[in-house]
C-alpha positions, -999 to +999 in steps of 0.1 A: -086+100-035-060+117-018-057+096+019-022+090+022-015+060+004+014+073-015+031+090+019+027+054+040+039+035+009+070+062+009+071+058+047+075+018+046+102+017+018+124+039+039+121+016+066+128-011+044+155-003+035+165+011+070+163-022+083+188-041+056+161-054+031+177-063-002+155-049-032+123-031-024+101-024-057+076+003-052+044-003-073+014+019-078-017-006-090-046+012-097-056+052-093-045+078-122-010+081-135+009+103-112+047+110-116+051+127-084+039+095-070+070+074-083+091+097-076+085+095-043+089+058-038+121+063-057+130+087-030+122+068-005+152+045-013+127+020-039+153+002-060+128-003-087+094+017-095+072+001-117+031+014-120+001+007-147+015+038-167+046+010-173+022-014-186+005+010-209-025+028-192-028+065-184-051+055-158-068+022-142-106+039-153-111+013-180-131-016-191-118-050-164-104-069-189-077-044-204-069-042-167-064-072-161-043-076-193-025-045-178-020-058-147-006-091-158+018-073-180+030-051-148+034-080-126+056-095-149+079-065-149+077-068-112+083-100-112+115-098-133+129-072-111+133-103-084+126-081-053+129-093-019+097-077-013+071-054-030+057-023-014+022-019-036+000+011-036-034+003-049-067+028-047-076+058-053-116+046-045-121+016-041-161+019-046-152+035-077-144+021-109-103+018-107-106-020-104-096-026-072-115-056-075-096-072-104-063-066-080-080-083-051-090-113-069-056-114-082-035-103-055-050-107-024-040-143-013+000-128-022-007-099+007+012-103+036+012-069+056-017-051+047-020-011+052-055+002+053-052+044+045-084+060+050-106+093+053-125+082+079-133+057+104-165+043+085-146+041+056-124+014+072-153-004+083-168+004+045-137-013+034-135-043+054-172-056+047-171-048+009-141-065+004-134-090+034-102-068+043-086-071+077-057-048+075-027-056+097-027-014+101-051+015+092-031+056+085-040+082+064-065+110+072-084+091+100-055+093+121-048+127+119-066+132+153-064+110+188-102+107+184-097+091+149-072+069+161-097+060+185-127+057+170-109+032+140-094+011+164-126+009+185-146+002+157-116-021+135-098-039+161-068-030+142-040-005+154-041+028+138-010+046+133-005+083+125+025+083+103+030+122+104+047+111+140+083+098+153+061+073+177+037+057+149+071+053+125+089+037+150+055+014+163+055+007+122+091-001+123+085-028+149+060-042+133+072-046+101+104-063+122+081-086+139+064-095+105+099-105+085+123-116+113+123-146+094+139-129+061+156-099+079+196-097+079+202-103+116+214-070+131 
């Protein structure tokens, strides 16, 4: 599902990089093999761009154990790419049968800064009781309005940031600041 996943993944690697981290790989988990989605990262100033099409699948629509053979096979080629930090793109649906929740049993203890992109605001709430997710923010459609950004962060307690705008890219940038001061170059 198109929600904005690729365009905030594209968004953070530019401010990665903006702000002095060392090696950013881009990586696109789960969803359908998309080209036009690496190149994006890639644009974005990614150093590396690795997805499942790397590891052998045209998409992540198959049965959970190839995935997860897959996906052990990507993270090693992630892994050997010794990034400073990974920008990961998983979902297309995570109701639907990409196996989201093969990466979440794998990956989610390894998540650090969380970005939650959406349709809508019950999606987000969808999201966080299915999978015990508390994002650290929520973009993507939902956020395309003031009463979306409302409504998600009424019903989330999480800040909702419109990445479309100056103000929610520079509100990101301080976050993600905030988050590694500890492995930033000073300025």
């Amino acid at each position: 599902m198109s929600c904005g996943k690729t365009y905030a993944a594209k968004v953070i690697i530019h401010l990665l990089k903006k702000m002095g981290v060392g090696k950013v790989v881009g990586t696109k988990l789960a969803g359908a093999g998309c080209y036009n989605d690496i190149l994006n990262m890639q644009d974005a100033g990614a150093d590396a761009v690795l997805d499942f099409v790397d590891a052998g699948l045209p998409s992540t629509i198959v049965p959970v154990q190839q995935y997860r053979h897959s996906l052990k096979i990507l993270l090693s080629m992630i892994s050997q790419q010794n990034p400073d930090i990974v920008v990961a793109e998983a979902g297309a649906s995570p109701l639907e049968e990409y196996n989201d929740a093969a990466i979440l049993s794998v990956l989610a203890q390894q998540a650090r800064f969380v970005v939650l992109c959406a349709s809508d605001a019950y999606a987000v709430v969808g999201i966080e009781e299915a999978f015990g997710i508390k994002p650290t923010i929520i973009t993507g459609i939902v956020t395309a309005t003031s009463a979306g950004i409302e409504l998600v962060e009424k019903l989330s307690d999480v800040p909702a940031l419109n990445l479309c705008t100056d103000k929610s890219i520079a509100e990101l940038e301080l976050l993600l600041r905030a988050f590694l001061k500890d492995v930033l170059p000073p300025d």
